[in-house]
C-alpha positions as CSV (number, residue, x, y, z in Angstrom):
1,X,-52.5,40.8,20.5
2,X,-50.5,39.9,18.1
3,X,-47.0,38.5,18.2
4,X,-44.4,40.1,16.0
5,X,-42.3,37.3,13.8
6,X,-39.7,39.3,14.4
7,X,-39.3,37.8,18.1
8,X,-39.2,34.5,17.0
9,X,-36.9,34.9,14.7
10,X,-33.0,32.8,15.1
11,X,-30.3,36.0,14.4
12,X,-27.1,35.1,12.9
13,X,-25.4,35.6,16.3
14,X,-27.6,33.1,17.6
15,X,-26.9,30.9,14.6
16,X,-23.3,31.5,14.9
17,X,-23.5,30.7,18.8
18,X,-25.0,27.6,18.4
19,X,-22.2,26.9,15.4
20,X,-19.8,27.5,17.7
21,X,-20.6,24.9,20.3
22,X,-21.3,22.5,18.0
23,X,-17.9,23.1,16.9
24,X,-16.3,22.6,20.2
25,X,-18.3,19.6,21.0
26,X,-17.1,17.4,17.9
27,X,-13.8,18.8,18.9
28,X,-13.8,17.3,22.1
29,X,-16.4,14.0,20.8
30,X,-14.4,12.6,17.9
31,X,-10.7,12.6,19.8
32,X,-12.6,10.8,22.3
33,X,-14.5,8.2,19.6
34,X,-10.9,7.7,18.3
35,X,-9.4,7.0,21.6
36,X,-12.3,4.5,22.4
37,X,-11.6,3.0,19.0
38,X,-7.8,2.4,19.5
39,X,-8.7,0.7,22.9
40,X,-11.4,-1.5,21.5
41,X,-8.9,-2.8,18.4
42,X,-6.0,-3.2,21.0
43,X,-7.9,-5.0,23.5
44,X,-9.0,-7.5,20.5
45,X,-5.9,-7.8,19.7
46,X,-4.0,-8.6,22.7
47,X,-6.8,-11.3,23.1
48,X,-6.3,-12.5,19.7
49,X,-2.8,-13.3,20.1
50,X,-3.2,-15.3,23.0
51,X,-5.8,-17.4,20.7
52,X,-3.6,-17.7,18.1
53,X,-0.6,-18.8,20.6
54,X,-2.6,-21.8,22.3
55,X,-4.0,-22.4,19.0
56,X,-0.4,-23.3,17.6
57,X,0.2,-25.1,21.2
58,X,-2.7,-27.6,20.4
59,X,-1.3,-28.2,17.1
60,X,2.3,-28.9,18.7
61,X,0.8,-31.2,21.6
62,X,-1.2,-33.0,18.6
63,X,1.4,-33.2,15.3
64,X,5.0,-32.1,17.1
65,X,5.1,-29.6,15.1
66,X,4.2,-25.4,15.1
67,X,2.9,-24.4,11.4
68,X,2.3,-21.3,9.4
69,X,-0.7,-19.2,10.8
70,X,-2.5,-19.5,8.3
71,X,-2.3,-23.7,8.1
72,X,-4.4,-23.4,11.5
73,X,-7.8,-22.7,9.8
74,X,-7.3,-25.9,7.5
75,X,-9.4,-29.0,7.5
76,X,-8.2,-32.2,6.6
77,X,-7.2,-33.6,3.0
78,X,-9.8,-34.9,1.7
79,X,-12.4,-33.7,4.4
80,X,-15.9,-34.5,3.2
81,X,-14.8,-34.6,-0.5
82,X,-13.1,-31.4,-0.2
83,X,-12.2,-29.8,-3.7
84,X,-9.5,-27.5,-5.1
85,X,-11.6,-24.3,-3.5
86,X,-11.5,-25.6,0.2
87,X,-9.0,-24.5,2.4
88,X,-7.8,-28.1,3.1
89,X,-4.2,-29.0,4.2
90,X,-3.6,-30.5,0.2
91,X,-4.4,-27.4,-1.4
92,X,-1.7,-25.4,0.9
93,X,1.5,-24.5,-1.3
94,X,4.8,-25.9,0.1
95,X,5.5,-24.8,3.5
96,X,7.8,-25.3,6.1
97,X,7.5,-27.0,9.5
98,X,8.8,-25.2,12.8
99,X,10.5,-27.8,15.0
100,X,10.4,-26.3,18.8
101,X,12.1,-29.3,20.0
102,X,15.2,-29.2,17.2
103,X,18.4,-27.4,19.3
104,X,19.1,-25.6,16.8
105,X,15.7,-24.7,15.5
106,X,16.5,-25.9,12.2
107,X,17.7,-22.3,11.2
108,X,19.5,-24.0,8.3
109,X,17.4,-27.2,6.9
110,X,13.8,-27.3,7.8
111,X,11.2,-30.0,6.7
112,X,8.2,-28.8,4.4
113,X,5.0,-30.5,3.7
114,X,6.3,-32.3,0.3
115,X,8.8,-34.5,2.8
116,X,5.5,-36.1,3.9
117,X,5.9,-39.5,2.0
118,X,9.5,-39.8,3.3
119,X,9.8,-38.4,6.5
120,X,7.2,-40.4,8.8
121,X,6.6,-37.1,11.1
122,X,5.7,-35.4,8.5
123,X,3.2,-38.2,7.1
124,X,1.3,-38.3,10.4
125,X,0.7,-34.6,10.2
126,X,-0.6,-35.1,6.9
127,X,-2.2,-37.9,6.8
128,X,-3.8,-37.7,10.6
129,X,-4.7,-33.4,10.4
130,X,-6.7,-32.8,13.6
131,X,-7.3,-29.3,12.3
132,X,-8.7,-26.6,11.9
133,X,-7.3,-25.4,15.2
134,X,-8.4,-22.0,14.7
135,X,-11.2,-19.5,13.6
136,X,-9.8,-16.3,12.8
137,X,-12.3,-13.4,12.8
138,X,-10.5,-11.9,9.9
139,X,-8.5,-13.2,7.1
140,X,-6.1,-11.6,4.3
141,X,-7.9,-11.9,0.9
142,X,-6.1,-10.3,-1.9
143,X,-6.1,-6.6,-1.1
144,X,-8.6,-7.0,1.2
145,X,-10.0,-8.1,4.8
146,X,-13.0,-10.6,5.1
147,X,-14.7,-12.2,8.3
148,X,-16.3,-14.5,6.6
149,X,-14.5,-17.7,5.3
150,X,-16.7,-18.6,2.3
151,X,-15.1,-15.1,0.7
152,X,-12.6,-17.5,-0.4
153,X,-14.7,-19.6,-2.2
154,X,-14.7,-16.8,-4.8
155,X,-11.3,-16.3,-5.1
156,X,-8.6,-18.7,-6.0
157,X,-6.7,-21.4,-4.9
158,X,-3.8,-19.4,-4.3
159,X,-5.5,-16.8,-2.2
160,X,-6.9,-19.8,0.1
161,X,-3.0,-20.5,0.8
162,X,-2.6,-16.7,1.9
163,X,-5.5,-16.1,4.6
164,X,-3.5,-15.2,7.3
165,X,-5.1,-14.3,10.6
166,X,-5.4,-10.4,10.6
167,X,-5.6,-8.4,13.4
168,X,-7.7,-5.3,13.6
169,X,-6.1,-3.0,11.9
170,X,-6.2,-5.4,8.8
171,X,-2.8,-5.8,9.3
172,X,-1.5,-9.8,9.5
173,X,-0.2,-11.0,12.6
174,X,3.4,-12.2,12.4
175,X,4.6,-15.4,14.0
176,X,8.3,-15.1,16.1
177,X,10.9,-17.3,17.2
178,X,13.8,-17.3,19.1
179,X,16.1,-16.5,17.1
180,X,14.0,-14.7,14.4
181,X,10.5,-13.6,12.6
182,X,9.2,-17.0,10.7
183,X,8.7,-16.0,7.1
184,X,11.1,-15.4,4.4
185,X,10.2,-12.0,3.8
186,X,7.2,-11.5,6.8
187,X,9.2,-8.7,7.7
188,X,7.6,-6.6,4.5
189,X,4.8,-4.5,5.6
190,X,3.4,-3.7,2.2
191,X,0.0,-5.1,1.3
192,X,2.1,-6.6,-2.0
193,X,4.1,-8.7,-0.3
194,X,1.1,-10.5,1.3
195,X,0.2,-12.0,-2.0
196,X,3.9,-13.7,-2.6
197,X,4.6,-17.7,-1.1
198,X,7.6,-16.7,0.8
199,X,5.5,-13.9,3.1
200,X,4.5,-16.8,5.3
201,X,6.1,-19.5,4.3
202,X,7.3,-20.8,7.5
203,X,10.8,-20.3,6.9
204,X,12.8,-19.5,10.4
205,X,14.6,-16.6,9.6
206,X,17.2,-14.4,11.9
207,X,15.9,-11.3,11.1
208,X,14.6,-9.3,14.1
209,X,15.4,-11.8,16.8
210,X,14.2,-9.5,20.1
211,X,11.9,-12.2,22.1
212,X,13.4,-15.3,23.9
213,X,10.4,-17.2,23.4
214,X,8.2,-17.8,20.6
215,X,5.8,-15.3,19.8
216,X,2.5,-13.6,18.1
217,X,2.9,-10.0,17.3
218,X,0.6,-7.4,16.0
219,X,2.7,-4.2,14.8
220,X,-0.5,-2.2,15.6
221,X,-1.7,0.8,14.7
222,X,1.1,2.2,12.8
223,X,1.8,-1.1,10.8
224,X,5.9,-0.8,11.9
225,X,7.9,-3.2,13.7
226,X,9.6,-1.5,17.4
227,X,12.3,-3.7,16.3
228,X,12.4,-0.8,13.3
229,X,11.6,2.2,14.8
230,X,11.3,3.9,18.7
231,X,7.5,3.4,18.8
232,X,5.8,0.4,21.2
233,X,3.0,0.1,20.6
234,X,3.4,-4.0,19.0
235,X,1.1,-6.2,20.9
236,X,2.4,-10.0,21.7
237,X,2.1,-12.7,23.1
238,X,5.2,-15.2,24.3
239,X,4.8,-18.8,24.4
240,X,7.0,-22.0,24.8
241,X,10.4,-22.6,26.7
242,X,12.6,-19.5,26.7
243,X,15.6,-20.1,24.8
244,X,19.1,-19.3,25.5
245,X,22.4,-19.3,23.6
246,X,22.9,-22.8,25.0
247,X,19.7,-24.7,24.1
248,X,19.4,-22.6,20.6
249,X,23.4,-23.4,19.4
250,X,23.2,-21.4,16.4
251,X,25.8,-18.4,17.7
């Protein structure tokens, strides 16, 4: 006996059926992917701020002083005939030094790298670099995000002195103190401003000064400060002494 084709046929109900649940399963699936996503990049970062805090711990236990983020990664002058493309501590721009110990934080004058022949601080951070201090999975380059450090090799000197830490939302993390956000204009959250001197300079400024303590911050997901806006979804880490109005004596 013979079958008829018709039987095995698919209908366009059938078709549409099937359409249908498909439909409502990627519904339901890619929500879900998203959610698991989001919990993944926050869990790396909360974890990355804590490595980026005792990172800038073991640099103040070793030169007495905390440094620009992205100063950690940076190998010695001179290190194993280092050249202009290596991201040694002589090929960083100018950038300020951040004091913990200072009462006042040094809100006002702050020593820089270029004091290091007359202040003799200074000279043994310079001349005795214990670093690098810290691999970063992901660093700023240009307009772009790279986990791989000899990216930089290919770009300029300049962008070696801007590869910030970033965390996973390719966003860079921001460095805090007491009595503001450390950068002359860190507080810009467009890609632009990555590129200028001043973004993480090291400069203690007292814009945004809502922790007690120093701190790492991720803005997260939506690349906005809570200091700016009633979302919370920033993700820090606080480390050193907490500082009051007393021990800061800059109100």
């Amino acid at each position: 006996m013979v079958k008829s084709n018709h039987s095995q046929a698919v209908t366009l109900t059938e078709l549409l059926v099937v359409m249908a649940i498909v439909g409502i399963l990627a519904t339901l699936a890619v929500p879900a992917y998203i959610n698991r996503m989001e919990t993944a990049r926050e869990a790396a970062a909360r974890s990355e701020v804590k490595d980026i805090a005792q990172s800038l711990q073991t640099c103040l236990a070793v030169h007495s002083f905390y440094v620009p983020l992205q100063v950690l990664d940076d190998i010695a002058p001179d290190a194993i005939g280092s050249t202009s493309r290596d991201d040694s501590l002589d090929n960083e721009a100018v950038f300020f030094l951040i004091d913990p110990n200072v009462a006042d934080l040094q809100n006002t004058v702050q020593l820089d790298l270029s004091d290091r022949d007359e202040s003799p601080r200074v000279g043994r951070l310079y001349y005795g670099w214990q670093g690098p201090f810290l691999n970063p999975k992901r660093v700023f380059i240009a307009g772009a995000q790279s986990d791989d450090p000899d990216d930089l090799i290919a770009e300029s000197s300049t962008l070696i002195q801007r590869d910030y830490p970033l965390d996973p939302w390719g966003q860079p993390y921001r460095f805090y103190s007491p009595i503001g956000l450390i950068g002359l204009t860190a507080d810009n959250v467009e890609a632009s401003s990555w590129l200028t001197a001043s973004f993480s300079d090291g400069r203690i400024t007292t814009n945004d000064d809502r922790f007690d303590r120093y701190a790492i911050v991720s803005y997260g997901r939506n690349n906005e400060s809570d200091a700016d806006n009633d979302g919370d979804d920033d993700i820090f880490y606080m480390f050193g002494r907490v500082m009051t109005e007393t021990t800061l004596n800059t109100f």
